[in-house]
N, CA, C and O atoms as a Maestro MAE file, in Angstrom:
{
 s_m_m2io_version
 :::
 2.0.0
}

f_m_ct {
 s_m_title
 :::
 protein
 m_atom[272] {
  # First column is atom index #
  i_m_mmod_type
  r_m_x_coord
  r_m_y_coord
  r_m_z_coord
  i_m_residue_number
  s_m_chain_name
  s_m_pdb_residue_name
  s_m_pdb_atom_name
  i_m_atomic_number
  :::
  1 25 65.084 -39.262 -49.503 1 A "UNK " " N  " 7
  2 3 63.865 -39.967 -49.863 1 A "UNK " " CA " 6
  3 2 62.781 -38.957 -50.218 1 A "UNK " " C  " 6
  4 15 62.874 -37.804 -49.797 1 A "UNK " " O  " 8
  5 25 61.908 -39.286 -50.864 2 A "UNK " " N  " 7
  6 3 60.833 -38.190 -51.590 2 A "UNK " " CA " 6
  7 2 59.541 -38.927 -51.038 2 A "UNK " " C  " 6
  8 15 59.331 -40.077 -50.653 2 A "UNK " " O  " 8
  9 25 58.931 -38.031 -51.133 3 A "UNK " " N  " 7
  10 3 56.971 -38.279 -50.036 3 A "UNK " " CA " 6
  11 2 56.413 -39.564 -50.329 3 A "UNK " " C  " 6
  12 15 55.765 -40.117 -49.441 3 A "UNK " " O  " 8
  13 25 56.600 -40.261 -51.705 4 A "UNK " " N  " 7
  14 3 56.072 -41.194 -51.988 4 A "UNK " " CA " 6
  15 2 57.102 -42.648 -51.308 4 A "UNK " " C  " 6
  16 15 56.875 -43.856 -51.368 4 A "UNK " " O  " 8
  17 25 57.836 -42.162 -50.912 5 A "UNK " " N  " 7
  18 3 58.756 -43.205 -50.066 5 A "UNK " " CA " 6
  19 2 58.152 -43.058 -48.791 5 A "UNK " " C  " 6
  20 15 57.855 -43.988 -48.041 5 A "UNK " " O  " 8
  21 25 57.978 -41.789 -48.568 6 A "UNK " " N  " 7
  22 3 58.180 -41.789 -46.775 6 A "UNK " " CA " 6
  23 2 57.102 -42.326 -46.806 6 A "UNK " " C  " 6
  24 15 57.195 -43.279 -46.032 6 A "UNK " " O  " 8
  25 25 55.539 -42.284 -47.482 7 A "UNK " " N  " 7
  26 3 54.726 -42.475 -47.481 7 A "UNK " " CA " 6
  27 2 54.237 -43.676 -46.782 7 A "UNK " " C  " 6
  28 15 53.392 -43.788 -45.894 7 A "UNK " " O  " 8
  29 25 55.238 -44.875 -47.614 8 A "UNK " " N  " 7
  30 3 54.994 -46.306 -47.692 8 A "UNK " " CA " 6
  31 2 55.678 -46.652 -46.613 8 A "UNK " " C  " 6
  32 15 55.373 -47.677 -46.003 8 A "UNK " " O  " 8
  33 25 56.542 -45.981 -46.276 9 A "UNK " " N  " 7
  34 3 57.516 -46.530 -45.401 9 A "UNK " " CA " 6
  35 2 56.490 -45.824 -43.526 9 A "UNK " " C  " 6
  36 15 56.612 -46.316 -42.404 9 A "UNK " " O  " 8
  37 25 55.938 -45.058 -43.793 10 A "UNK " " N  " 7
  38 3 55.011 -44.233 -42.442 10 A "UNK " " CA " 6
  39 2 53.786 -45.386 -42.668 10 A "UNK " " C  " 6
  40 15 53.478 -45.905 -41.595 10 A "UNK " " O  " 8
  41 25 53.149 -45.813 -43.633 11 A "UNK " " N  " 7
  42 3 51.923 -46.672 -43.748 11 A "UNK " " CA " 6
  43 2 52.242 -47.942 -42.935 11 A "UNK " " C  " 6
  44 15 51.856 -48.205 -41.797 11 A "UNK " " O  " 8
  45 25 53.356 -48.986 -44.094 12 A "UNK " " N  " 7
  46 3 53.904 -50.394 -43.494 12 A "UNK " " CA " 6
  47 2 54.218 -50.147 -41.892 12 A "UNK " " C  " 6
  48 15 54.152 -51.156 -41.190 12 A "UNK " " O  " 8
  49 25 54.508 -49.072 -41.336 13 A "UNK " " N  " 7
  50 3 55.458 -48.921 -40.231 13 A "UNK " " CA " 6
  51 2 53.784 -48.940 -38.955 13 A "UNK " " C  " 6
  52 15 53.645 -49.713 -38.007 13 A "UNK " " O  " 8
  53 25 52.848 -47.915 -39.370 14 A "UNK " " N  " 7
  54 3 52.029 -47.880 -38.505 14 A "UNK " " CA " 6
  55 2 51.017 -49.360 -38.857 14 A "UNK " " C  " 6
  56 15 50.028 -49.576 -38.157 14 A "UNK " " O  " 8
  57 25 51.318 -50.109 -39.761 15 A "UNK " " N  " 7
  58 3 50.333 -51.474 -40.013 15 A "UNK " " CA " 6
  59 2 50.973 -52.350 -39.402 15 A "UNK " " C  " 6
  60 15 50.275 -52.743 -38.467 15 A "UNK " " O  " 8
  61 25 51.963 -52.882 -39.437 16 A "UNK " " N  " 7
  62 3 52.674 -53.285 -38.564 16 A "UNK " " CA " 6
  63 2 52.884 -53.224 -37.044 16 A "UNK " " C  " 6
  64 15 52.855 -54.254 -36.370 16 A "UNK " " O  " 8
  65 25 53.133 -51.802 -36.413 17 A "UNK " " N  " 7
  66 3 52.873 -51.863 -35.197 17 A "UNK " " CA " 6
  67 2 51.523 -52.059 -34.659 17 A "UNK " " C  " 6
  68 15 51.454 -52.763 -33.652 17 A "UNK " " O  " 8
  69 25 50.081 -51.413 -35.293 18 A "UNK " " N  " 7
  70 3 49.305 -51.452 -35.017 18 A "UNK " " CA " 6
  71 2 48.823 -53.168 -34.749 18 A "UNK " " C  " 6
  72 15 48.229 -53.536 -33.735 18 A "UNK " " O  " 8
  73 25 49.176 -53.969 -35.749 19 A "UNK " " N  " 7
  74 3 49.462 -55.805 -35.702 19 A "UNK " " CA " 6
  75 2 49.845 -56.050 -34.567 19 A "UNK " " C  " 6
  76 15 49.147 -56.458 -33.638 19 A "UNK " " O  " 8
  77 25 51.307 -55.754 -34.556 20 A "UNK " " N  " 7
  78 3 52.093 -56.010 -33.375 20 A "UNK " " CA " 6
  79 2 51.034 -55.793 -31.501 20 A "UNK " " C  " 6
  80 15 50.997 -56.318 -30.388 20 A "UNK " " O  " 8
  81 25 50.491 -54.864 -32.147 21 A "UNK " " N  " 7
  82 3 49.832 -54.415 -30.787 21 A "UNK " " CA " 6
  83 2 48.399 -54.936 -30.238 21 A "UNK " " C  " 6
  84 15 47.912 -54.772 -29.119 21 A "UNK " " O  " 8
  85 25 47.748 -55.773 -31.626 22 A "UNK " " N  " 7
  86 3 46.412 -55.918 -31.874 22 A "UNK " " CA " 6
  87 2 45.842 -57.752 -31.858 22 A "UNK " " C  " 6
  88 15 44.735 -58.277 -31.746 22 A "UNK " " O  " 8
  89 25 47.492 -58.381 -32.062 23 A "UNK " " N  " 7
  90 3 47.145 -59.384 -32.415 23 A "UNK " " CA " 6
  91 2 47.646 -60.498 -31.394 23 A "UNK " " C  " 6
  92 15 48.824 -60.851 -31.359 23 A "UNK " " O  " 8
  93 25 46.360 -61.181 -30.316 24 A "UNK " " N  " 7
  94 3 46.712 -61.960 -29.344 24 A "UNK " " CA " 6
  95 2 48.035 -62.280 -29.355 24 A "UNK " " C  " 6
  96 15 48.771 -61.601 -28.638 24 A "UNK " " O  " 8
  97 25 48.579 -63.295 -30.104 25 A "UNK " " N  " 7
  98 3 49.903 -64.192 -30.157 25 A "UNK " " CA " 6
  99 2 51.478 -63.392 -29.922 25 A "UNK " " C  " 6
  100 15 52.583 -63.796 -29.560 25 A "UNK " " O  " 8
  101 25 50.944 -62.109 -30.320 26 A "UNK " " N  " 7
  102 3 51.799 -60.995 -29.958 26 A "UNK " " CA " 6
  103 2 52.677 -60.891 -28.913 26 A "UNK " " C  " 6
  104 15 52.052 -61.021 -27.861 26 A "UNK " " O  " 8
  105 25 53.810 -60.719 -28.738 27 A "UNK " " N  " 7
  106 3 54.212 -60.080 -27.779 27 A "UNK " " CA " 6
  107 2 54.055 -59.080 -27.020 27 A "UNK " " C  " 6
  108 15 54.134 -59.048 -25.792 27 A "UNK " " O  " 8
  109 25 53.737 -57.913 -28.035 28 A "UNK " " N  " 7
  110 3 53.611 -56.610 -27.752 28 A "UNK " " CA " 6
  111 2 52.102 -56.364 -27.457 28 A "UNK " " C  " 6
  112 15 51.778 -55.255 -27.031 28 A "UNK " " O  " 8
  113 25 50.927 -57.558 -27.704 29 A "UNK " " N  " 7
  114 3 49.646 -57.358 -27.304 29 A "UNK " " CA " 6
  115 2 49.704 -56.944 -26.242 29 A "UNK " " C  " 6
  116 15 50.247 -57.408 -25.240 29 A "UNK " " O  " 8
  117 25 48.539 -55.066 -26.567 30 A "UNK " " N  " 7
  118 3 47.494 -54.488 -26.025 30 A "UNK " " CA " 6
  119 2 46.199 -54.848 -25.930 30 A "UNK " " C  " 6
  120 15 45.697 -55.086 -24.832 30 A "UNK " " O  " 8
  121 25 45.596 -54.920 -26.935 31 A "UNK " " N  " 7
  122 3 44.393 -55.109 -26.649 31 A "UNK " " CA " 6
  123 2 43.823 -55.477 -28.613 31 A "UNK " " C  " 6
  124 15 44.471 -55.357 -29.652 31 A "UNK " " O  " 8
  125 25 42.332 -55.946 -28.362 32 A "UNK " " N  " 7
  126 3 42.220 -56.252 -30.141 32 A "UNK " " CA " 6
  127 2 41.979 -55.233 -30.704 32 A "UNK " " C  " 6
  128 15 42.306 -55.297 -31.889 32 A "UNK " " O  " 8
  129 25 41.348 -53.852 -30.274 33 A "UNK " " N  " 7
  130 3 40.901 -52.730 -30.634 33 A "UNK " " CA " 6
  131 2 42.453 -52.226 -31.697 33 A "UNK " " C  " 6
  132 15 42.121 -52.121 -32.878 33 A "UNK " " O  " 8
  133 25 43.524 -52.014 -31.528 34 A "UNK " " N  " 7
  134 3 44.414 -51.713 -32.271 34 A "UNK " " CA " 6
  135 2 44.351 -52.366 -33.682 34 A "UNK " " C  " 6
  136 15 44.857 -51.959 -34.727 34 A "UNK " " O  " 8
  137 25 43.851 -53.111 -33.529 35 A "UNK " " N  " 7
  138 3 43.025 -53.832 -35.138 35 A "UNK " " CA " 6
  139 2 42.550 -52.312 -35.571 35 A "UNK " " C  " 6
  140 15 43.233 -51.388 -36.011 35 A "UNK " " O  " 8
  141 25 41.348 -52.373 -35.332 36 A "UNK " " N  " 7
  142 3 40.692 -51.125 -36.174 36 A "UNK " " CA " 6
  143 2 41.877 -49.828 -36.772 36 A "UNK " " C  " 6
  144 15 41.714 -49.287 -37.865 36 A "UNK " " O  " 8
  145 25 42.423 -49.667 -36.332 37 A "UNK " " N  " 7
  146 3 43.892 -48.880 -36.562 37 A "UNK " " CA " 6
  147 2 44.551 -49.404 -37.780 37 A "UNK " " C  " 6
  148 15 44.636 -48.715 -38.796 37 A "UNK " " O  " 8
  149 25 45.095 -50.802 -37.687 38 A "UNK " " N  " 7
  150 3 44.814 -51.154 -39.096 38 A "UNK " " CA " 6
  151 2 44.231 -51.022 -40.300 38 A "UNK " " C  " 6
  152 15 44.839 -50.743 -41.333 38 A "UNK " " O  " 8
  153 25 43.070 -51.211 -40.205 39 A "UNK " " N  " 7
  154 3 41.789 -51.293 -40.828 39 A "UNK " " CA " 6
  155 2 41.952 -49.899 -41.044 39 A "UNK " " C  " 6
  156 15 41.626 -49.783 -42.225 39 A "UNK " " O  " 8
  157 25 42.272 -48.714 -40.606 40 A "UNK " " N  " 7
  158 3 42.003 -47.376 -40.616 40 A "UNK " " CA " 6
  159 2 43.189 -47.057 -42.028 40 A "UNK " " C  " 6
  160 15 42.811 -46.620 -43.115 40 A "UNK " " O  " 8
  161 25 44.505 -47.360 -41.719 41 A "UNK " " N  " 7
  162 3 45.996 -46.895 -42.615 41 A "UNK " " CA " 6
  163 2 45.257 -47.777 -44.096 41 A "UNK " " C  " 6
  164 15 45.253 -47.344 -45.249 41 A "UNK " " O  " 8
  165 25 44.680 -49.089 -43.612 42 A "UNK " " N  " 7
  166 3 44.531 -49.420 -44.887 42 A "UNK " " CA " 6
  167 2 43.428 -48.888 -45.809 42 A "UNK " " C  " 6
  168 15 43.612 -48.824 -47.025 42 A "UNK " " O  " 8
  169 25 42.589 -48.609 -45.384 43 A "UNK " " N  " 7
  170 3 41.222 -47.887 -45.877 43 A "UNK " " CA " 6
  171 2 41.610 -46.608 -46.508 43 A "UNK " " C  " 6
  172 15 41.143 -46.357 -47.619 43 A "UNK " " O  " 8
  173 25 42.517 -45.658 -45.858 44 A "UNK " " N  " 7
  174 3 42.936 -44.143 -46.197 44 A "UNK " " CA " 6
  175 2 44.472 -44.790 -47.258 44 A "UNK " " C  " 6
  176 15 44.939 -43.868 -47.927 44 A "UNK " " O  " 8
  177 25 45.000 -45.748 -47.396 45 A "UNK " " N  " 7
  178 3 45.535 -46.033 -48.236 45 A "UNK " " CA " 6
  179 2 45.007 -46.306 -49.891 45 A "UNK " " C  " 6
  180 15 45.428 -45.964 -50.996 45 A "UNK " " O  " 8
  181 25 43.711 -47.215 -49.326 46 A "UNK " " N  " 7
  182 3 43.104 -47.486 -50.753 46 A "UNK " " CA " 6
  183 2 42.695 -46.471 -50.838 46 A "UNK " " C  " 6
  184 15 43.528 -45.947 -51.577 46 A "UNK " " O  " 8
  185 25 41.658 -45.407 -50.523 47 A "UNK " " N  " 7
  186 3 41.019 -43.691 -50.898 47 A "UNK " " CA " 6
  187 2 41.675 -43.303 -51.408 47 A "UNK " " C  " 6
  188 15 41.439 -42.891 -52.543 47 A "UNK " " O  " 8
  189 25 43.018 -43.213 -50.764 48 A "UNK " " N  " 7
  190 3 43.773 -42.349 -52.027 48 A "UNK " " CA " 6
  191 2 44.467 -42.685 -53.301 48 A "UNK " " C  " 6
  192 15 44.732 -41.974 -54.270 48 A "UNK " " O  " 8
  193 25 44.728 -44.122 -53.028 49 A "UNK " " N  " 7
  194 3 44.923 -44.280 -54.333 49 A "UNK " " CA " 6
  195 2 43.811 -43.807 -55.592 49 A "UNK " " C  " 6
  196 15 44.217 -43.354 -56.662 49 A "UNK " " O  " 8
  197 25 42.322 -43.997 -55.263 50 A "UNK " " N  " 7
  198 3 41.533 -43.536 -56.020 50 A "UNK " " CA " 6
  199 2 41.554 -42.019 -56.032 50 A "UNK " " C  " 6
  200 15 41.436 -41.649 -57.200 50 A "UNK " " O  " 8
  201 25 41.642 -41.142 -55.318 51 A "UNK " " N  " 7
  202 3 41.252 -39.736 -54.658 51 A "UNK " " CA " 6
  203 2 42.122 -39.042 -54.931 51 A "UNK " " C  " 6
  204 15 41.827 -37.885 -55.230 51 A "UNK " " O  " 8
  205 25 43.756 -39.513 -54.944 52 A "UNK " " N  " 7
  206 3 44.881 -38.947 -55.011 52 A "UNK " " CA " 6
  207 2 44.858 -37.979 -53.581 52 A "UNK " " C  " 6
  208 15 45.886 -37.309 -53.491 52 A "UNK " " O  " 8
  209 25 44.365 -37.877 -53.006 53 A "UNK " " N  " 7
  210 3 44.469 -37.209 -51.385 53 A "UNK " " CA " 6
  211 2 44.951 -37.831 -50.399 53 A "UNK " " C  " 6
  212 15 44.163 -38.733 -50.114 53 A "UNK " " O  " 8
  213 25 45.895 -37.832 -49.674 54 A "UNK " " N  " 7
  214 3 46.613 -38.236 -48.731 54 A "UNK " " CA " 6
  215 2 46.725 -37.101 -47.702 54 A "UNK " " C  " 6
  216 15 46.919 -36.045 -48.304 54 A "UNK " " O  " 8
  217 25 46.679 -36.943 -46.476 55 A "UNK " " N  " 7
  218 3 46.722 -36.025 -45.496 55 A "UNK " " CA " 6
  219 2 48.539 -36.263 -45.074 55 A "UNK " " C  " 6
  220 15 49.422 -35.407 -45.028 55 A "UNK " " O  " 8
  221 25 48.628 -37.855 -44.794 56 A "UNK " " N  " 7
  222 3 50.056 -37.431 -44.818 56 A "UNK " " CA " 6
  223 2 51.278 -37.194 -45.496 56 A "UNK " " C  " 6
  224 15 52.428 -37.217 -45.059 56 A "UNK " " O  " 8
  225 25 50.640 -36.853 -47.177 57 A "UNK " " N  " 7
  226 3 51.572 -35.958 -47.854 57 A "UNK " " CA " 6
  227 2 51.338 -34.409 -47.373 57 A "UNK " " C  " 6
  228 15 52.234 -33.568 -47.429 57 A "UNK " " O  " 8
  229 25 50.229 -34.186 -46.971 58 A "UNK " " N  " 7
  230 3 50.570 -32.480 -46.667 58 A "UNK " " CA " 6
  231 2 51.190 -32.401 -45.805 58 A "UNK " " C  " 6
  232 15 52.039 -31.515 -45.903 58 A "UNK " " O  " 8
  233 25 51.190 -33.206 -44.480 59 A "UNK " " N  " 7
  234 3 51.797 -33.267 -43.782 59 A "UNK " " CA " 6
  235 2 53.707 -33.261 -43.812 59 A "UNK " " C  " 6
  236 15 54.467 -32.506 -43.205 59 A "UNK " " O  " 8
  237 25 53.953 -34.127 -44.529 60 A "UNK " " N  " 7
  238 3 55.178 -34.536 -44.891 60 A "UNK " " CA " 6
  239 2 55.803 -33.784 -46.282 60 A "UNK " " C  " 6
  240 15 56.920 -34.090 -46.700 60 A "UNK " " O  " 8
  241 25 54.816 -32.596 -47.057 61 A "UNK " " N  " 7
  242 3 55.372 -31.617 -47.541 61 A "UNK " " CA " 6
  243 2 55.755 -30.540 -46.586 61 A "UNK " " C  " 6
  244 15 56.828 -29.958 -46.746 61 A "UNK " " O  " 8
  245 25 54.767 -30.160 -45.371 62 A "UNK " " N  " 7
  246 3 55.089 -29.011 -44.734 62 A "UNK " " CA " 6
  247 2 56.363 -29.105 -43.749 62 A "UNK " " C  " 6
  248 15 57.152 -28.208 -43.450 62 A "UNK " " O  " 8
  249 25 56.343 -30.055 -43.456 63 A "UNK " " N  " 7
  250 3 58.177 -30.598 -43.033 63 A "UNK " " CA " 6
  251 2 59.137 -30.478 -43.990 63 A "UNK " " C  " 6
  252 15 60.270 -30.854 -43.691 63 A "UNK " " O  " 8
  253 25 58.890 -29.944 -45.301 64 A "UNK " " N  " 7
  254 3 60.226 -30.188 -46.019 64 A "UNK " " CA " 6
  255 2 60.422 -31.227 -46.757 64 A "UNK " " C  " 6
  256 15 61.452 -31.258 -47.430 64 A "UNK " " O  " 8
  257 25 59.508 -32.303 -46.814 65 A "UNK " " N  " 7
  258 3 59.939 -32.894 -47.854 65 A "UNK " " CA " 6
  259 2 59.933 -33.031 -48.809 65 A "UNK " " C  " 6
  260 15 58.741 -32.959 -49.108 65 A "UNK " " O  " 8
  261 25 60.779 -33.305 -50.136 66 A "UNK " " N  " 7
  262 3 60.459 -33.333 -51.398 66 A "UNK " " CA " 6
  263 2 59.528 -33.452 -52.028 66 A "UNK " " C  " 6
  264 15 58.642 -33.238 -51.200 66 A "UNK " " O  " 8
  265 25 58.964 -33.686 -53.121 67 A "UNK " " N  " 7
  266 3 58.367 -34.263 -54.261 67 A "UNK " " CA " 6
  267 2 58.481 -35.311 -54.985 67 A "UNK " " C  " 6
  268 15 59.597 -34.974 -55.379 67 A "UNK " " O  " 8
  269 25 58.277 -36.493 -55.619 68 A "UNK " " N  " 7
  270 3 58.947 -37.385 -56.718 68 A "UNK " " CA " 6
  271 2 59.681 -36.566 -57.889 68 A "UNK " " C  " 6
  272 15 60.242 -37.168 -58.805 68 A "UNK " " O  " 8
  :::
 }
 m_bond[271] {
  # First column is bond index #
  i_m_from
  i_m_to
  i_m_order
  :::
  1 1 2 1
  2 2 3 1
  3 3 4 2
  4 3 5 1
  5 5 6 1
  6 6 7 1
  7 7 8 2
  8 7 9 1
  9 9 10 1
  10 10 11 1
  11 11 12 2
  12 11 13 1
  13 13 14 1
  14 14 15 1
  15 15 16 2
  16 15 17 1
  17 17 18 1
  18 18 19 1
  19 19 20 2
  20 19 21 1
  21 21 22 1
  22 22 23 1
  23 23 24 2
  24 23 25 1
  25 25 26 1
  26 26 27 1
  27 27 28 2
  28 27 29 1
  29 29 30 1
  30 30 31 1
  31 31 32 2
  32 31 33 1
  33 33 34 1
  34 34 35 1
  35 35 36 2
  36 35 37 1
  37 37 38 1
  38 38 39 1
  39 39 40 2
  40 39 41 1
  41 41 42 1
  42 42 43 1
  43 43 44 2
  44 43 45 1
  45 45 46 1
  46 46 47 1
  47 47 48 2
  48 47 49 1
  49 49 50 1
  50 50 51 1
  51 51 52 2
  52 51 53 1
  53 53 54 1
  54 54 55 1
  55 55 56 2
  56 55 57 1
  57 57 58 1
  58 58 59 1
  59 59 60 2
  60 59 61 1
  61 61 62 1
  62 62 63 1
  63 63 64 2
  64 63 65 1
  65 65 66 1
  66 66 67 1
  67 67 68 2
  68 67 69 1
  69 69 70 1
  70 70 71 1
  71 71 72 2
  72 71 73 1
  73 73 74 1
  74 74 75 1
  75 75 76 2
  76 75 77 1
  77 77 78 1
  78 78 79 1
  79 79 80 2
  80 79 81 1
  81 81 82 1
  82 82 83 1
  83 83 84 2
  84 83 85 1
  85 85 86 1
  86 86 87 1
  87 87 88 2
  88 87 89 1
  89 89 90 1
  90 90 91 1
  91 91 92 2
  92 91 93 1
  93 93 94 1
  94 94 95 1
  95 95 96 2
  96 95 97 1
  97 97 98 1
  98 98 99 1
  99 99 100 2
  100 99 101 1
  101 101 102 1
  102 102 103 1
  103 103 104 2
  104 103 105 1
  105 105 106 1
  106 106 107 1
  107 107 108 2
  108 107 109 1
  109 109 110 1
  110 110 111 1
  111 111 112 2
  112 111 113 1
  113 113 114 1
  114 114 115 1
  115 115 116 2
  116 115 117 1
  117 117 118 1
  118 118 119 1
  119 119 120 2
  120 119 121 1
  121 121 122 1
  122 122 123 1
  123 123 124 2
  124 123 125 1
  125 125 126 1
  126 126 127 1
  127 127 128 2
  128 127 129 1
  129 129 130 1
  130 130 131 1
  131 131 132 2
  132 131 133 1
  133 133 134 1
  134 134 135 1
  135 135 136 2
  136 135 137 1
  137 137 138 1
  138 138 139 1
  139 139 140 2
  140 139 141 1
  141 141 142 1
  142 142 143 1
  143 143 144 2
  144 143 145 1
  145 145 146 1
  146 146 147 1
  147 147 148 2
  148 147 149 1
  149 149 150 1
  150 150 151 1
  151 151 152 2
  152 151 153 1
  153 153 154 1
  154 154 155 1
  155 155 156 2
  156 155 157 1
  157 157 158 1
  158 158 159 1
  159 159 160 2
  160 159 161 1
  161 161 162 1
  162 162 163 1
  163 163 164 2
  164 163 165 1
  165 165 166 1
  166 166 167 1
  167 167 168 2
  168 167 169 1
  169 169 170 1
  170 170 171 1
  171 171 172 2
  172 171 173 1
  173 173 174 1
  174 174 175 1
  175 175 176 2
  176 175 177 1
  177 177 178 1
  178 178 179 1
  179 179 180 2
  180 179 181 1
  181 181 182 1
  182 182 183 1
  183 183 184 2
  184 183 185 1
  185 185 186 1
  186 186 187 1
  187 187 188 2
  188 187 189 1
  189 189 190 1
  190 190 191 1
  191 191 192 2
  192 191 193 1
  193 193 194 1
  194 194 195 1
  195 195 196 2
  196 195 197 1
  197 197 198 1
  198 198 199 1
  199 199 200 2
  200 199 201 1
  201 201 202 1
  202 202 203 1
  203 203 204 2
  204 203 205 1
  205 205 206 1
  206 206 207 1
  207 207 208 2
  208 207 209 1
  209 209 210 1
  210 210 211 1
  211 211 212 2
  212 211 213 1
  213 213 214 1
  214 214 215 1
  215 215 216 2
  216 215 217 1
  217 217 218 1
  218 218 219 1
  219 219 220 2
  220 219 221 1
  221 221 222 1
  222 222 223 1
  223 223 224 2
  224 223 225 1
  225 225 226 1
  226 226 227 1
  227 227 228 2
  228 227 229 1
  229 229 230 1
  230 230 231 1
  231 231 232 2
  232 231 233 1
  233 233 234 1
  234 234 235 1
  235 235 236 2
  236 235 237 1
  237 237 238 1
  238 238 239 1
  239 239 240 2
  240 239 241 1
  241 241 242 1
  242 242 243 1
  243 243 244 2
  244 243 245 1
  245 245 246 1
  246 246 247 1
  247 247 248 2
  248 247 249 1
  249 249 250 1
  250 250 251 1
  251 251 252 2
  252 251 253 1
  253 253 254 1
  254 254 255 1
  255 255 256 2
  256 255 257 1
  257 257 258 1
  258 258 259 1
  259 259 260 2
  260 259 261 1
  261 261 262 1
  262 262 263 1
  263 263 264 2
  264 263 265 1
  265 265 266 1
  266 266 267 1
  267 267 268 2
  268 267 269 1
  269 269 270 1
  270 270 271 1
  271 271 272 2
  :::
 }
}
């Protein structure tokens, strides 16, 4: 898989749990504050689409991973 995979697949994965963790009806409810966590992947999602900056592509280049 190449960065722009892992990317989506590290985003959906932490929006999701962060849900899972945030949202009364939940099973896995912690508390509502894990909302904002949400709110956080999605915000640094839209930036970069404009910005082209992502922190966790540097991240996930310096591990070795590919390129597209």
């Amino acid at each position: 898989m190449n960065i722009n995979r892992w990317i989506r697949v590290i985003a959906g994965s932490f929006i999701l749990l962060s849900l899972a963790l945030g949202v009364e009806s939940s099973p896995l409810f912690v508390h509502r504050n894990w909302l904002w966590f949400t709110a956080f992947v999605g915000l640094n999602l839209l930036q970069s689409g404009f910005t082209r900056f992502c922190l966790m592509e540097i991240f996930l280049r310096k591990l070795g991973v590919r390129d597209a």
